[in-house]
C-alpha positions as CSV (number, residue, x, y, z in Angstrom):
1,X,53.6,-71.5,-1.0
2,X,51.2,-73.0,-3.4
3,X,47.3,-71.6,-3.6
4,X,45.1,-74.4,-4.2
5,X,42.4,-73.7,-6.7
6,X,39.0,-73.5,-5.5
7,X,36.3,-76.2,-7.2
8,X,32.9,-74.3,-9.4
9,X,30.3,-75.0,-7.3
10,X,26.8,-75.4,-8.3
11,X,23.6,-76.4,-6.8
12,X,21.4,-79.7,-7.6
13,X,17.9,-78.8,-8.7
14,X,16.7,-81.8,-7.1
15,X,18.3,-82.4,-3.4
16,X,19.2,-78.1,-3.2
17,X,22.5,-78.9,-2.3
18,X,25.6,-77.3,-3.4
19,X,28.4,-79.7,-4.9
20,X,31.2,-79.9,-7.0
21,X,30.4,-79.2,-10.6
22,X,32.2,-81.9,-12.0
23,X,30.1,-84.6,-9.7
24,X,26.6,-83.2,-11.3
25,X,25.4,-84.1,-14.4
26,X,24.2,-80.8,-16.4
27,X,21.1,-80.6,-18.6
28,X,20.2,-77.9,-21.1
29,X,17.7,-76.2,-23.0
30,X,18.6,-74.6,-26.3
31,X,17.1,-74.7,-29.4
32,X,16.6,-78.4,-29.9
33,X,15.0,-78.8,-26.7
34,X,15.8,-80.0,-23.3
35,X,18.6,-82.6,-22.8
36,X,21.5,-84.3,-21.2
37,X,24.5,-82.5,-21.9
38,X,27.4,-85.0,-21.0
39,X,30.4,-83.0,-22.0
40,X,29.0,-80.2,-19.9
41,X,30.1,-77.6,-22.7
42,X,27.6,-77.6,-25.1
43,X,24.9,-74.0,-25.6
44,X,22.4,-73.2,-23.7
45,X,21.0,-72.7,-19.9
46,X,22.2,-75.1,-17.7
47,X,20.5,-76.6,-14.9
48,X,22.9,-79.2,-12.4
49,X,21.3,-82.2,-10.8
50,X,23.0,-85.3,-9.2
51,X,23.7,-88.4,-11.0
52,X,20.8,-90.7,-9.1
53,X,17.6,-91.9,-9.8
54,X,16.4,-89.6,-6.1
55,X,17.1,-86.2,-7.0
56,X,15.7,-86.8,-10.4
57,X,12.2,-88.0,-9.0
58,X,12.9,-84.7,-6.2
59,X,13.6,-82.3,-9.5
60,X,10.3,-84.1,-11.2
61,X,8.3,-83.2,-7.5
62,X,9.3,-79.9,-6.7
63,X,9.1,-79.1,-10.6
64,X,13.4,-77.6,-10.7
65,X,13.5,-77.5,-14.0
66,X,10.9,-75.5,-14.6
67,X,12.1,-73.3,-12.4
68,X,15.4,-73.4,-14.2
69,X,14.1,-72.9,-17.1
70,X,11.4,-70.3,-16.5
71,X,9.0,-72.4,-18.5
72,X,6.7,-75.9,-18.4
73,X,8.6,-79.0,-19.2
74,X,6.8,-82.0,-20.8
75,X,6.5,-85.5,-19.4
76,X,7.9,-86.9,-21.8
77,X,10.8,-84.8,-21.6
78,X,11.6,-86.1,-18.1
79,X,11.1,-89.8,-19.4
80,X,13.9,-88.9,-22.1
81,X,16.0,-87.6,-18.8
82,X,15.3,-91.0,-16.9
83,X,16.1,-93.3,-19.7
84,X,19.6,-91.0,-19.8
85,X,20.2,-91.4,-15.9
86,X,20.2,-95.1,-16.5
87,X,23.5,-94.9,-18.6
88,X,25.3,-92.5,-15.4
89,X,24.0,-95.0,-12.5
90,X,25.3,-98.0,-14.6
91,X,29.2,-95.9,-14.5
């Protein structure tokens, strides 16, 4: 009688759906800023958002990472996050 292990769920700050951990892409903020965190381990808050071009223009509307965050995020930090998003759409 094996137990199956249950899967970290998280929410996506863009689409406000929960999913698997593994299938979101995490970003952080720490004390270089705010930015991808591919390896998911790295310091800082996390924030989870789906790997797509939608939920990132849904985070951008309904301002998710600020909310994350607790504090205003520049443009041209969310142009940094796009440009990143193209290298996990092209996987």
């Amino acid at each position: 009688m094996g137990t199956t292990k249950k899967q970290p769920q998280r929410q996506c700050i863009g689409c406000r759906q929960m999913k698997d951990k593994k299938s979101l892409v995490r970003i952080i903020k720490n004390e270089q800023g705010i930015m991808l965190d591919e390896t998911g381990k790295k310091n800082g808050r996390g924030a989870y958002i789906c790997p797509n071009a939608d939920c990132l223009g849904k985070a951008i509307a309904s301002k998710g990472l600020e909310r994350s965050f607790k504090m205003p995020v520049d443009k041209s930090v969310y142009e940094e996050l796009k440009r990143g998003f193209e290298k996990f759409e092209t996987r």
